[in-house]
DRENLOMAR-493584 format. One record per residue (C-alpha): residue number from 0; chain; y negated, z, x negated. Coordinates in pm, 1 decimal, m for minus. Layout:
num=NUM; cadena=A; north=Y; up=Z; east=X
...
This chain:
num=0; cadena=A; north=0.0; up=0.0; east=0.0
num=1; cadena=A; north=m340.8; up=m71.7; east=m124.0
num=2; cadena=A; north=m540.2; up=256.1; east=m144.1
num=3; cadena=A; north=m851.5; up=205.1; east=56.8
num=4; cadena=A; north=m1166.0; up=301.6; east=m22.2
num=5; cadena=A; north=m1355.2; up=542.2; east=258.3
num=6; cadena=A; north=m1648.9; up=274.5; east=287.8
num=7; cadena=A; north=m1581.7; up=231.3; east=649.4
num=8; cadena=A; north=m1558.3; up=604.3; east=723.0
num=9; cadena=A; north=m1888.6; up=612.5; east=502.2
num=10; cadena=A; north=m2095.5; up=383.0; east=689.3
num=11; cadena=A; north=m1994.4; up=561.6; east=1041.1
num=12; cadena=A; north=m1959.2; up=929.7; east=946.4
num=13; cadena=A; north=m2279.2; up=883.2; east=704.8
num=14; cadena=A; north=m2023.8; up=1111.5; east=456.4
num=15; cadena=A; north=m1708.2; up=1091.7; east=268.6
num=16; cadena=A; north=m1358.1; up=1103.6; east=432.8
num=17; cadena=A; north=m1134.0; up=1403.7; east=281.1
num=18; cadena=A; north=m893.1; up=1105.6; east=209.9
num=19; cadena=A; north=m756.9; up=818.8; east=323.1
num=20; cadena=A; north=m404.8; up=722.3; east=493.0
num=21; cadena=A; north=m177.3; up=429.1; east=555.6
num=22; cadena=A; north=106.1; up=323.2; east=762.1
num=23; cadena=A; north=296.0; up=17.0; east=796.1
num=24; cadena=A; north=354.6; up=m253.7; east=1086.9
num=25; cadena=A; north=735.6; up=m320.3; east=1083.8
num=26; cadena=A; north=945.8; up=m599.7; east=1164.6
num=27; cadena=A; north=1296.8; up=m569.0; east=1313.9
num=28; cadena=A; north=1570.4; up=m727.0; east=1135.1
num=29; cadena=A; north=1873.0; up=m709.9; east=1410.1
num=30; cadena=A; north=1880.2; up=m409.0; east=1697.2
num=31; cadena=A; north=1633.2; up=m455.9; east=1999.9
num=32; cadena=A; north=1634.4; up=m296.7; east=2307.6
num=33; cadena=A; north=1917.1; up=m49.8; east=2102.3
num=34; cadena=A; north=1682.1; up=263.0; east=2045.8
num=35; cadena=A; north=1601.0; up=381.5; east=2355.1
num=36; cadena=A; north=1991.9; up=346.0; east=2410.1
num=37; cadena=A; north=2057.3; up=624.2; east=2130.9
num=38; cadena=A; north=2206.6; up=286.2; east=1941.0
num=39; cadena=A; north=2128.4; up=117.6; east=1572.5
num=40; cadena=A; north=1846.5; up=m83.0; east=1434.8
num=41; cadena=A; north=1769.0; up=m216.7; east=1093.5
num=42; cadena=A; north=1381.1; up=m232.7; east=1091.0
num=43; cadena=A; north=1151.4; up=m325.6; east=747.5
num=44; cadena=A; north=822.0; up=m244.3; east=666.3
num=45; cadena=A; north=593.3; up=m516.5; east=632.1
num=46; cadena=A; north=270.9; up=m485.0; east=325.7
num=47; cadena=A; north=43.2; up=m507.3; east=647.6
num=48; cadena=A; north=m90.3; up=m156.1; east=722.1
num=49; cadena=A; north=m327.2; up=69.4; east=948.8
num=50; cadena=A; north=m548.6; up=277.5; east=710.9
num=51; cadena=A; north=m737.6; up=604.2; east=862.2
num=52; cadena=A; north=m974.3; up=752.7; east=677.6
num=53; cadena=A; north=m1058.8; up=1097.0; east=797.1
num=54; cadena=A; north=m1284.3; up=1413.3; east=791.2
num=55; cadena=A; north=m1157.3; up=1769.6; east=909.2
num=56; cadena=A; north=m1370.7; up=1922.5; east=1153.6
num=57; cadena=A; north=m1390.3; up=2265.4; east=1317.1
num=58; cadena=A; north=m1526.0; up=2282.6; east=1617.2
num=59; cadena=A; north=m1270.5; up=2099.0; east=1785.4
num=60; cadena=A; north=m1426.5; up=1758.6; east=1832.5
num=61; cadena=A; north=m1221.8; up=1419.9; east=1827.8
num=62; cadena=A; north=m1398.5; up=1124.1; east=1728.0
num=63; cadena=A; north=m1284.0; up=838.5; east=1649.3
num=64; cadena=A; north=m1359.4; up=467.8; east=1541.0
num=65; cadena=A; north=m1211.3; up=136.9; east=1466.0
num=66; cadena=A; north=m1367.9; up=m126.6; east=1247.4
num=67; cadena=A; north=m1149.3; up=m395.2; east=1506.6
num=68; cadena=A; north=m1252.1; up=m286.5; east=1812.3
num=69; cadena=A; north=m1591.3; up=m315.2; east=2002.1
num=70; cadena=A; north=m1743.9; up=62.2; east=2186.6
num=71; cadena=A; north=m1856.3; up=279.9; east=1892.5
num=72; cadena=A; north=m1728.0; up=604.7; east=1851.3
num=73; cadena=A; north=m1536.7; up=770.1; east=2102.8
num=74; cadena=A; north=m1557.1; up=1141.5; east=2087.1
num=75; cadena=A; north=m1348.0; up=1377.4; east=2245.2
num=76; cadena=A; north=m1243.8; up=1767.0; east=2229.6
num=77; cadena=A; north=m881.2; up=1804.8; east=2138.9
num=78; cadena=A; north=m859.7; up=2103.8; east=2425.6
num=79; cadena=A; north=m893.9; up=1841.1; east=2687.5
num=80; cadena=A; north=m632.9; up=1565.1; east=2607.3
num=81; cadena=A; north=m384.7; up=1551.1; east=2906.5
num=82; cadena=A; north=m124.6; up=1315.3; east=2932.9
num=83; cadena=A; north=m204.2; up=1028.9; east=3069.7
num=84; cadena=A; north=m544.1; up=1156.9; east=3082.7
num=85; cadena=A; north=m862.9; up=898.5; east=3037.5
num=86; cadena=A; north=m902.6; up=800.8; east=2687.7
num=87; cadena=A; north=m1204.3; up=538.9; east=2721.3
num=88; cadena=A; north=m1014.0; up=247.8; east=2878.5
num=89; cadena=A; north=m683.0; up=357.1; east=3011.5
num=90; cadena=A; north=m435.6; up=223.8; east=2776.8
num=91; cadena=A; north=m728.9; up=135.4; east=2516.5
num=92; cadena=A; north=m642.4; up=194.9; east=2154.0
num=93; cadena=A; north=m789.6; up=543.7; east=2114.3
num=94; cadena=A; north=m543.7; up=654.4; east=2331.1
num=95; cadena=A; north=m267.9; up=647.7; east=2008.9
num=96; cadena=A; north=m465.4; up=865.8; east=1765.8
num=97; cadena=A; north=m533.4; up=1113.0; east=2073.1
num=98; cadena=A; north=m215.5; up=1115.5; east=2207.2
num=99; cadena=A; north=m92.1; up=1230.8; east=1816.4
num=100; cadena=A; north=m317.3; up=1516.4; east=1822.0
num=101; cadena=A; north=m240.4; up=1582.2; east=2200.9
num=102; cadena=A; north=156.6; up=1617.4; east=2018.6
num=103; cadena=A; north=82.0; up=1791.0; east=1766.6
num=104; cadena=A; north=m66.6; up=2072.2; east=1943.8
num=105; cadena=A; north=241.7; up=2052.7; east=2233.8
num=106; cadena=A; north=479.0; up=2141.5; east=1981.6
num=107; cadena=A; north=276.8; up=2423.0; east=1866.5
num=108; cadena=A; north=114.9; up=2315.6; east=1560.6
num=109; cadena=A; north=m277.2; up=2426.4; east=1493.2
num=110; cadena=A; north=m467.8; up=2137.6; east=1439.9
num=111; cadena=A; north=m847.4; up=2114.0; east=1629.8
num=112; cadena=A; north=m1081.9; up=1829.2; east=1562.0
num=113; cadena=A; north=m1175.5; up=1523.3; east=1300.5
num=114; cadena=A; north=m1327.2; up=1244.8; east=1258.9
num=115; cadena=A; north=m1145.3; up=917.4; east=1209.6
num=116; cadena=A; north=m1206.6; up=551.1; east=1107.0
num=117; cadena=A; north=m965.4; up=308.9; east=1174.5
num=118; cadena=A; north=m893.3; up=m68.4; east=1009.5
num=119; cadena=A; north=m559.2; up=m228.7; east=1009.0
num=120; cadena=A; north=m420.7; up=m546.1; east=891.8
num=121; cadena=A; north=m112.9; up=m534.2; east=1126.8
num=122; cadena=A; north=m145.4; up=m813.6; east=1393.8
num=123; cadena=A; north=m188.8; up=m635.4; east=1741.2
num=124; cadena=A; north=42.4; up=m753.7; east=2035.4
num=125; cadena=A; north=269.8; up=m927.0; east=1779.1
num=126; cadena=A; north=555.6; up=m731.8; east=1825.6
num=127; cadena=A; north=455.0; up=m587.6; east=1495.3
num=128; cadena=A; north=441.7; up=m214.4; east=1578.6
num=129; cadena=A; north=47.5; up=m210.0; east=1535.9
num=130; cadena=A; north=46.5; up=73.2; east=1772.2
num=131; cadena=A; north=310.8; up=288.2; east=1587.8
num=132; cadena=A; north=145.2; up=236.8; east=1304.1
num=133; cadena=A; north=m173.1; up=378.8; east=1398.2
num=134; cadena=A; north=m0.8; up=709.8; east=1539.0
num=135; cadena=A; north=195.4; up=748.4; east=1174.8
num=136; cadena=A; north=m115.2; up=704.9; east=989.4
num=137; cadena=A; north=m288.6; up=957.4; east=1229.8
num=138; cadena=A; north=1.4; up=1195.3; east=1234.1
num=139; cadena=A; north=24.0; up=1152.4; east=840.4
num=140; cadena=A; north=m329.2; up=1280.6; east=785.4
num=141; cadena=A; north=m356.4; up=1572.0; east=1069.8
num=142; cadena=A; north=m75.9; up=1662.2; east=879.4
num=143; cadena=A; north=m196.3; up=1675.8; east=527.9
num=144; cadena=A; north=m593.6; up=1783.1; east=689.0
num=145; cadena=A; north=m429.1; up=2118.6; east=858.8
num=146; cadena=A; north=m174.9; up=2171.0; east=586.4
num=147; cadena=A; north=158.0; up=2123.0; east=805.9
num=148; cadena=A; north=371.6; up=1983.9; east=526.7
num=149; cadena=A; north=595.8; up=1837.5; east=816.8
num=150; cadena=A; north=858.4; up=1564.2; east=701.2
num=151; cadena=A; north=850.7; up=1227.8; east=793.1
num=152; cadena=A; north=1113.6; up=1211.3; east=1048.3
num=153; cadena=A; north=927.1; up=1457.7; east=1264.4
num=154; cadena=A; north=602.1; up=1318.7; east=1223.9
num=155; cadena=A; north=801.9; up=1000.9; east=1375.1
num=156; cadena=A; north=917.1; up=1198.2; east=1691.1
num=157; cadena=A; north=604.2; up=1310.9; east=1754.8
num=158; cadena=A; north=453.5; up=1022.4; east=1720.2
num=159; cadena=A; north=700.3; up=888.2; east=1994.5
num=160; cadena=A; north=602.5; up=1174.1; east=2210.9
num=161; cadena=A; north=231.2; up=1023.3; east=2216.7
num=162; cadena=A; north=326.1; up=695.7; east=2301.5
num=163; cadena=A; north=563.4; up=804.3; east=2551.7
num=164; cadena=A; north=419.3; up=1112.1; east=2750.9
num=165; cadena=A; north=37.3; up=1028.5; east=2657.0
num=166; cadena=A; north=m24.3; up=703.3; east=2622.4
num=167; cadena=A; north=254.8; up=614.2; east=2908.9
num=168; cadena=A; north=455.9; up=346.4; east=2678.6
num=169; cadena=A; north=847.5; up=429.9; east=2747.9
num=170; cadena=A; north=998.4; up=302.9; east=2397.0
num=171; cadena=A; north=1243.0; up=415.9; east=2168.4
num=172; cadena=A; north=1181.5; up=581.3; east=1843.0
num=173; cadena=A; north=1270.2; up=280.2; east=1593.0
num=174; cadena=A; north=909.7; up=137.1; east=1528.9
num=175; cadena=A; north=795.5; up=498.9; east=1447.0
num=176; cadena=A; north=1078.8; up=589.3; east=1226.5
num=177; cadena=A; north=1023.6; up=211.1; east=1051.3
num=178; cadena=A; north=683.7; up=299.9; east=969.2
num=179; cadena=A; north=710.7; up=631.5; east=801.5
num=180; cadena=A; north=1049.9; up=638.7; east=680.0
num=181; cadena=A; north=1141.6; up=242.2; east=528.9
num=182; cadena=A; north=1086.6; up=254.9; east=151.9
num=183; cadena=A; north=996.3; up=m74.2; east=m47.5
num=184; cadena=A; north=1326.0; up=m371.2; east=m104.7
num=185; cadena=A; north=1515.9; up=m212.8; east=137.3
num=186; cadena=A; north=1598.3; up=m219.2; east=533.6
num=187; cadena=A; north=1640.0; up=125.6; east=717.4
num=188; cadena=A; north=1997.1; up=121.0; east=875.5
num=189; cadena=A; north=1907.3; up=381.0; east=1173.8
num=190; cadena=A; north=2143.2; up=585.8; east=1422.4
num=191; cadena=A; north=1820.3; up=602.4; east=1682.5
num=192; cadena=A; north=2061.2; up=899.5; east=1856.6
num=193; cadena=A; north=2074.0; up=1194.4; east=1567.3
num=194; cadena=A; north=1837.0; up=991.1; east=1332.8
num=195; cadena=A; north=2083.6; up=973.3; east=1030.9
num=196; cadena=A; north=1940.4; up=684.1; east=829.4
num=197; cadena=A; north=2025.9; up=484.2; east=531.9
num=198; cadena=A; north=1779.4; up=267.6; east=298.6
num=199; cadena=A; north=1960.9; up=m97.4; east=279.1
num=200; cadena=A; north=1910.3; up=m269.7; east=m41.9
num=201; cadena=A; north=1750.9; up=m556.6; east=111.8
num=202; cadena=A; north=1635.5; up=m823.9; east=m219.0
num=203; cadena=A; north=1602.5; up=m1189.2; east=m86.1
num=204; cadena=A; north=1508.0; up=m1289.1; east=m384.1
num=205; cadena=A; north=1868.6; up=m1238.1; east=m588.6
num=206; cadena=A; north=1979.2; up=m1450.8; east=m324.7
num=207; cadena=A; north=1679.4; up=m1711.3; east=m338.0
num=208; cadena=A; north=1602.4; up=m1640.2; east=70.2
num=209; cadena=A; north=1276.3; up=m1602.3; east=213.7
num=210; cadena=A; north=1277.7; up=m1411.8; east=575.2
num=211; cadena=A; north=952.2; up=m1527.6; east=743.0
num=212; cadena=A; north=732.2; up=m1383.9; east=1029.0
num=213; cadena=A; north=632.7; up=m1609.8; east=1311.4
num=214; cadena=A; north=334.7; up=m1499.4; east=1469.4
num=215; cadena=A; north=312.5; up=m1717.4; east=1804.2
num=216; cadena=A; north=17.1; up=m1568.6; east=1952.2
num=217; cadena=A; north=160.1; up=m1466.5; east=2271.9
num=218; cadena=A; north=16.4; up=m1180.5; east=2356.3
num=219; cadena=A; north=212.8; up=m919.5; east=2556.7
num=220; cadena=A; north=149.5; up=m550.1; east=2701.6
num=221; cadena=A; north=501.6; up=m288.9; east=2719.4
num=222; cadena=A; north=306.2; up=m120.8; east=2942.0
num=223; cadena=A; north=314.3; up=m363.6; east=3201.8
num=224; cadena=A; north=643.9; up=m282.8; east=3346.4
num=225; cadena=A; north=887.0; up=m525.2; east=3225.9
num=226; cadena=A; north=997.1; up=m301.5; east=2919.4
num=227; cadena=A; north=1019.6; up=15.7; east=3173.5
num=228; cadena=A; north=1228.0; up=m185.8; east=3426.7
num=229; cadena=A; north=1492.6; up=m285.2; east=3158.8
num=230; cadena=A; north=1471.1; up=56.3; east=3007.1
num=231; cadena=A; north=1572.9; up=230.7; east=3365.9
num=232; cadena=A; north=1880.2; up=m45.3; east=3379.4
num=233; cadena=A; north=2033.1; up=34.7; east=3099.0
num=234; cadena=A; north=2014.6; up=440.1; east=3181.2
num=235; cadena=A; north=2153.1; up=294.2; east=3552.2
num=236; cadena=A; north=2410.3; up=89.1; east=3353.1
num=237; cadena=A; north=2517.6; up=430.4; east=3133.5
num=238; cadena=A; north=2518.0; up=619.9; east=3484.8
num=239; cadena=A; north=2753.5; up=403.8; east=3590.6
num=240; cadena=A; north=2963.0; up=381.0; east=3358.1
num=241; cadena=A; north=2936.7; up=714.2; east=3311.3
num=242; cadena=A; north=2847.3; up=773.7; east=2990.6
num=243; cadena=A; north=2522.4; up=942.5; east=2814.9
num=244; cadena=A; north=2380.2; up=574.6; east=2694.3
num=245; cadena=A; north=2530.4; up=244.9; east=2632.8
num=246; cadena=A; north=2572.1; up=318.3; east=2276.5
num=247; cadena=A; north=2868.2; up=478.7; east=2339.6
num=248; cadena=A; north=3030.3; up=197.2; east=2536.2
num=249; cadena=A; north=3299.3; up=38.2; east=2275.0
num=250; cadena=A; north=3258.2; up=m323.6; east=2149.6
num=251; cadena=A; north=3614.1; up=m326.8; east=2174.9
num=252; cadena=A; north=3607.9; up=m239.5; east=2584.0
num=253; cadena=A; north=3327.5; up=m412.7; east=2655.4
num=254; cadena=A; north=3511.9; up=m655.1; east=2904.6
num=255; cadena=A; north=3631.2; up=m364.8; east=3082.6
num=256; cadena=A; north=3317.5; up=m216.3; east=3109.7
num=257; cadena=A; north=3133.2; up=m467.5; east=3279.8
num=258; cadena=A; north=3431.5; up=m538.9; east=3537.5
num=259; cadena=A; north=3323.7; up=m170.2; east=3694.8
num=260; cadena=A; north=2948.4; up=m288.0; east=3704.0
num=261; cadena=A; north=2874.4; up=m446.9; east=4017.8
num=262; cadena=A; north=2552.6; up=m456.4; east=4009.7
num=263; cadena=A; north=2422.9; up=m818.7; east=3828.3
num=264; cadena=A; north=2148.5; up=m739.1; east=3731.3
num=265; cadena=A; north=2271.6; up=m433.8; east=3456.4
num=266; cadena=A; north=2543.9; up=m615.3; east=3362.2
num=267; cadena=A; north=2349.4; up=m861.6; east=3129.4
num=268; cadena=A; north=2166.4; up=m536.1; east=3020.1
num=269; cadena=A; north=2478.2; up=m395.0; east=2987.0
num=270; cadena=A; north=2626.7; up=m650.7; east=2774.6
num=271; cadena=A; north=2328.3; up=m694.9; east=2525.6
num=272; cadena=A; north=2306.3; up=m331.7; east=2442.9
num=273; cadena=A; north=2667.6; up=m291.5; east=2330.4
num=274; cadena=A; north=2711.1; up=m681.3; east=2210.1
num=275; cadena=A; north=2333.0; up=m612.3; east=1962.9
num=276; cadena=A; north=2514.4; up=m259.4; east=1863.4
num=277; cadena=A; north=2779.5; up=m477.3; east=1683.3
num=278; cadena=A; north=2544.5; up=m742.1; east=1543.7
num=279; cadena=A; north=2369.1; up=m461.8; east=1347.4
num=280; cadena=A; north=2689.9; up=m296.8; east=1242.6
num=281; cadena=A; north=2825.8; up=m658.8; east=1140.1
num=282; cadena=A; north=2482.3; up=m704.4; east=951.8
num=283; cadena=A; north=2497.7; up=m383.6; east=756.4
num=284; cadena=A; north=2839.0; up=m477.5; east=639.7
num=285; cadena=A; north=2695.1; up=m837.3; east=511.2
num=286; cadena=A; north=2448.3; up=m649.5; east=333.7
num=287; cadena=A; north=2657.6; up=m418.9; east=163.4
num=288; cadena=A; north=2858.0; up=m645.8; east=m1.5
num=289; cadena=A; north=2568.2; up=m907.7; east=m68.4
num=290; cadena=A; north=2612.3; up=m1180.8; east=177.2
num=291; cadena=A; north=2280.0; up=m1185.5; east=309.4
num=292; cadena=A; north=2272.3; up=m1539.4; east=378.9
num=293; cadena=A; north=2506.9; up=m1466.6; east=609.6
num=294; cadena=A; north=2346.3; up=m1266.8; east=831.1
num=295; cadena=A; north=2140.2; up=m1568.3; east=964.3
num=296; cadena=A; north=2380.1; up=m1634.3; east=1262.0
num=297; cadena=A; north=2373.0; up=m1315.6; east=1374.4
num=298; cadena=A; north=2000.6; up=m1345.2; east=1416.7
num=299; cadena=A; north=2056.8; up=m1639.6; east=1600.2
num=300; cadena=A; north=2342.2; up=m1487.1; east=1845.7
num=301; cadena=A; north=2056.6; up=m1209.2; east=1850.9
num=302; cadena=A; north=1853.0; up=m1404.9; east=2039.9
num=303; cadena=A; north=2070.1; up=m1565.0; east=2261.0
num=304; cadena=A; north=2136.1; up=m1254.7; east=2396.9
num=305; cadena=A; north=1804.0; up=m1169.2; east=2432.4
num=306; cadena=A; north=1665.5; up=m1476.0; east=2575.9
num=307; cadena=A; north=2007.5; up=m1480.3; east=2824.5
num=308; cadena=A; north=2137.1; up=m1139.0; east=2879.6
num=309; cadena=A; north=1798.7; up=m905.7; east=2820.0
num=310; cadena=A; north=1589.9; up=m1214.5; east=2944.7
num=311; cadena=A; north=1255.8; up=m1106.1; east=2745.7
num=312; cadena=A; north=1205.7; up=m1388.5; east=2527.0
num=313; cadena=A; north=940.9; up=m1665.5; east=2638.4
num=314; cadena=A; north=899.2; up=m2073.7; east=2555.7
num=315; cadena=A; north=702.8; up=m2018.0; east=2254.8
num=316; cadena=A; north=980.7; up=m1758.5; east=2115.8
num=317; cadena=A; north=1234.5; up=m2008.6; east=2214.0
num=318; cadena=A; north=1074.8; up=m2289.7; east=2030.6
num=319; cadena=A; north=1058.5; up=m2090.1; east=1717.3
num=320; cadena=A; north=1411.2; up=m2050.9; east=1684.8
num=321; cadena=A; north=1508.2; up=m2421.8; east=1794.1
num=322; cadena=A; north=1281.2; up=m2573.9; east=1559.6
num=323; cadena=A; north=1315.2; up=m2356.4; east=1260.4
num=324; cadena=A; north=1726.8; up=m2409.1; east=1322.8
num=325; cadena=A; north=1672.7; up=m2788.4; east=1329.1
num=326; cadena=A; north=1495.3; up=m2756.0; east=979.7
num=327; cadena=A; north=1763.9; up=m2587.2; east=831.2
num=328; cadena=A; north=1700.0; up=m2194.7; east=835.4
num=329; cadena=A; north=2006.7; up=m1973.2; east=832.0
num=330; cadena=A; north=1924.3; up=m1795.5; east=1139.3
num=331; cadena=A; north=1581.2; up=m1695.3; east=1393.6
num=332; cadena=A; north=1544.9; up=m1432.4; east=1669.4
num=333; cadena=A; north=1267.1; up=m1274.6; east=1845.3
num=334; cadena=A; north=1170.2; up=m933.6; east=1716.5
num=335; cadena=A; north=1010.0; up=m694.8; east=1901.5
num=336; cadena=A; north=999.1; up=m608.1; east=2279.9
num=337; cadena=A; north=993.7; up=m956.5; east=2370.8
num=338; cadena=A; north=791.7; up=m1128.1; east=2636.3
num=339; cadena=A; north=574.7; up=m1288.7; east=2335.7
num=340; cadena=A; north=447.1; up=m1193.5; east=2000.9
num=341; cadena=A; north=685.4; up=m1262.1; east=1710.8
num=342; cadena=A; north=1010.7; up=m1415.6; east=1596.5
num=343; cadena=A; north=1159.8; up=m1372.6; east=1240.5
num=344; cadena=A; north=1295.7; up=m1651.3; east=1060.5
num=345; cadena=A; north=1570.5; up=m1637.2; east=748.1
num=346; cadena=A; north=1576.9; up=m1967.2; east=524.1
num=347; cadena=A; north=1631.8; up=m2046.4; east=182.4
num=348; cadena=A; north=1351.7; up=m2004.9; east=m56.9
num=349; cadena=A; north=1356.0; up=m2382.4; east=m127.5
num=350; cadena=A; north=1337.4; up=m2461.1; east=270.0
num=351; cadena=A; north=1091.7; up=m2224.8; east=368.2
num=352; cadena=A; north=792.9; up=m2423.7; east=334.9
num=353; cadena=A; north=939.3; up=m2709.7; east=560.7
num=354; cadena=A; north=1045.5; up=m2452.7; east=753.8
num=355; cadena=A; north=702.6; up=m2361.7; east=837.6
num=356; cadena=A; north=557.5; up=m2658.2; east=931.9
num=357; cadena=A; north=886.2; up=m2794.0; east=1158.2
num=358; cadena=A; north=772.1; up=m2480.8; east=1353.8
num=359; cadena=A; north=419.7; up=m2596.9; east=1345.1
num=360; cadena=A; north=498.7; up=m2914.1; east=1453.1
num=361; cadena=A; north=683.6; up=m2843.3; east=1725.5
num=362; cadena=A; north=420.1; up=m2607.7; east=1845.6
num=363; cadena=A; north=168.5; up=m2889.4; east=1837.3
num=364; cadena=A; north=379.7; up=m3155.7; east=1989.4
num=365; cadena=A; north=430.3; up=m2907.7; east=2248.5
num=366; cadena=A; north=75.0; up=m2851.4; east=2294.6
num=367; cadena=A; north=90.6; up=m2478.0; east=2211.4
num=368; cadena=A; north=m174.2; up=m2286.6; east=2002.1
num=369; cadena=A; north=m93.4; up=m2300.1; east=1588.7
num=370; cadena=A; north=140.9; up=m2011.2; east=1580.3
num=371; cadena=A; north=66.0; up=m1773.2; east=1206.1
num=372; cadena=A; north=380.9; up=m1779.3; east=980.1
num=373; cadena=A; north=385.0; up=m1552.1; east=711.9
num=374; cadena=A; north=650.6; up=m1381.2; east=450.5
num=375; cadena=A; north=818.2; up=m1058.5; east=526.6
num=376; cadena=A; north=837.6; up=m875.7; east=217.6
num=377; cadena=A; north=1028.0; up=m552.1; east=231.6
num=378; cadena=A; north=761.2; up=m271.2; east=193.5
num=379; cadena=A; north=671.1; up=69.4; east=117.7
num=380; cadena=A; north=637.7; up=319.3; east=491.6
num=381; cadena=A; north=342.6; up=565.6; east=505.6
num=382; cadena=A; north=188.4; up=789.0; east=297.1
num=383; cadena=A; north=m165.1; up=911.4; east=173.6
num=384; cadena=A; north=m356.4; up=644.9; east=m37.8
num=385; cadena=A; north=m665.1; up=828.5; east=m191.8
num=386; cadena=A; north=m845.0; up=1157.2; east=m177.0
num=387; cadena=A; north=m1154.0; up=964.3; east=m82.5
C-alpha cells in the first residue's frame, strides 16, 4: 500500500491527522453467494485501496469527509447512531464509517468521536468491495486511535455487523475478511462458517498467467433487494432440507437433495451453493500442487452457474466471458454480487493484451459503454500507512 500523506485531512481539518490508514478492494477468485451460506471463498486483495486519515476527538463528535463525494462534512455524535438510523442520504456512503463506530461501541468497546477524511482508489459499484473497504480502514484506525489492539479477524466481523444491522446490506463476511486479512502473492482460502483461513500461494507469474479485472460499468445497488431475496432462499432451501446452511449439503448427495425441494425457485439456489462449494475446494487443490492454469474452467463453470442457477449475472457480464473465451483465456466469471459491476478474466501472459481488446470490441460492436480492464495483482490487506 502506498502510505498517504494527510494532505487531504489537512486541507479539511485545517490540522494534521494522528495517522493515516488503508484497506484494500478485493476481488473474488471462485466462491460467490457461499459466505452467507457458512461455505468457502478464495478472495485476493487488489493494490487499489481506501485510505482514512484521521484525528481523535473527545467530545464525541463524528465527522467525516470524502475527497469522492459531493456534501462537505457530515458531522455526527457517536451517542446517536441507531441502526438504520439517517446518516445524510439513507444508504449514502457515510453510513459505512458510522455504522463501524455504531459496532464498535455495541460490542462494548470505548471509542467516542473523530474526524475522518476519506479517498479511495477502489472502483465503487464494481463488485470490488469499495464499501468493505472503507469500514476496514475505519475499523483499523478507531482501533489503533482508542488503543483496542483488536485482531484482524474481529475487526472483520464487526465490520460485517455495520453493513448488516446499520447500514441494512445483508452480506456475508468474505469481502471484509478479504480486505483485512489477504496478505500480498497469495489468495485467502476461507471457511466463512468458523473463519479458519489459509494464505494460498497464488504467483501467476511462475506460470506466465495474467488474471485480469473487467470493470463493465454496470452499476448495481445489494441493497435493492435482489441480493436479500436470494439470501432468504438459500436459508428456505437449508430449512428444508433441514440443515443449518447449504454448506453442509454434500457434493456427493446433491441429486438427492434437490429431489426433496419442491419448490423451483430454491432449487437453482440450492444447486449453486453446494455445486460453487466444490469449485473452490477443486480450485484450492489446483493451487496446491501448481496447476493454476487449470483453474480457468472452473471459473467458467462458475459462471454458468451463476448466470443459470443464481441468475445474477447481466448482458454485459455475459459478454465478458464469451468474448474473452473466444480470444483464448483459460477461464472468466463474474465476481461479486452480480447484477453488474465486474468479471475476472485468467489468460496467459502472452494473450492478455488481445484479450483485452476482444472484450473491448465486443463491447463496442455491441454498442455498450468501453468497459475498464485492468490486472489483478495479488496484494497486501489493511494496515496503518503513516503516523501523519
Amino acid at each position: 500500500m502506498t502510505a498517504g500523506s494527510g494532505d487531504g485531512f489537512r486541507a479539511v481539518y485545517g490540522a494534521a491527522p494522528d495517522g493515516v490508514w488503508a484497506a484494500p478492494g478485493r476481488v473474488n477468485l471462485i466462491g460467490e453467494h457461499t459466505d452467507y451460506n457458512d461455505g468457502f471463498v478464495m478472495p485476493l486483495a487488489l493494490p487499489h485501496t481506501c485510505r482514512v486519515s484521521a484525528a481523535r476527538r473527545d467530545d464525541g463528535v463524528l465527522r467525516l469527509h470524502s475527497a469522492d463525494a459531493a456534501g462537505g462534512v457530515t458531522e455526527l455524535r457517536v451517542d446517536d447512531l441507531t441502526p438504520l438510523g439517517v446518516v445524510g442520504d439513507r444508504g449514502g456512503w457515510a453510513a459505512y464509517p458510522a455504522g463501524v463506530v455504531w459496532a464498535l461501541r455495541a460490542a462494548g468497546h470505548r471509542v467516542g468521536g473523530a474526524d475522518l477524511h476519506v479517498e479511495s482508489s477502489v472502483p465503487t459499484g464494481a463488485g470490488l468491495s469499495s464499501s468493505a473497504a472503507l469500514e476496514v480502514a475505519t475499523a483499523f484506525a478507531f482501533s489503533d486511535l482508542y488503543g483496542l489492539g483488536l485482531p484482524a479477524p474481529r475487526l472483520a466481523q464487526l465490520c460485517r455487523r455495520a453493513e448488516n444491522d446499520f447500514v441494512g446490506v445483508p452480506c456475508g463476511v468474505m469481502d471484509q475478511m478479504a480486505s483485512a486479512c489477504c496478505t500480498a502473492g497469495h489468495a485467502l482460502h476461507l471457511d466463512t462458517r468458523d473463519l479458519t483461513r489459509r494464505q494460498v500461494p497464488l504467483d501467476l507469474s511462475v506460470g506466465g498467467l495474467r488474471l485480469l479485472v473487467v470493470d463493465t460499468g454496470v452499476k448495481h445497488a445489494l441493497g435493492d433487494g435482489a441480493y436479500a431475496e436470494r439470501r432468504a432462499g438459500c436459508e428456505a432451501g437449508a430449512a428444508a432440507l433441514g440443515v443449518r446452511a447449504l454448506r453442509d449439503v454434500p457434493y456427493g448427495r446433491l441429486g438427492a437433495a434437490l429431489e426433496r425441494i419442491s419448490d423451483p425457485w430454491l432449487r437453482p439456489l440450492v444447486r449453486h451453493v453446494v455445486t460453487e462449494n466444490q469449485r473452490v475446494q477443486q480450485a484450492v487443490r489446483l493451487l496446491d500442487v501448481g496447476e493454476t492454469a487449470a483453474i480457468g474452467p472452473v471459473l467458467t463453470a462458475g459462471h454458468a452457474s451463476l448466470r443459470d442457477d443464481f441468475a445474477v449475472s447481466c448482458p454485459e457480464l455475459d459478454l465478458v466471458v464469451e468474448a474473452s473465451g473466444a480470444a483464448g483465456a483459460l477461464g472468466a466469471r463474474m465476481t461479486g454480487g452480480g447484477f453488474g459491476g465486474s468479471a475476472v478474466v485468467l489468460a496467459r501472459a502472452a494473450a492478455a493484451e488481445s484479450v483485452g481488446k476482444a472484450v473491448n470490441d465486443a463491447f463496442a460492436v455491441a454498442g455498450y459503454r468501453a468497459p475498464r480492464v485492468f490486472e489483478a495483482v495479488p496484494s497486501a490487506g489493511a494496515g496503518r500507512v503513516t503516523t501523519a
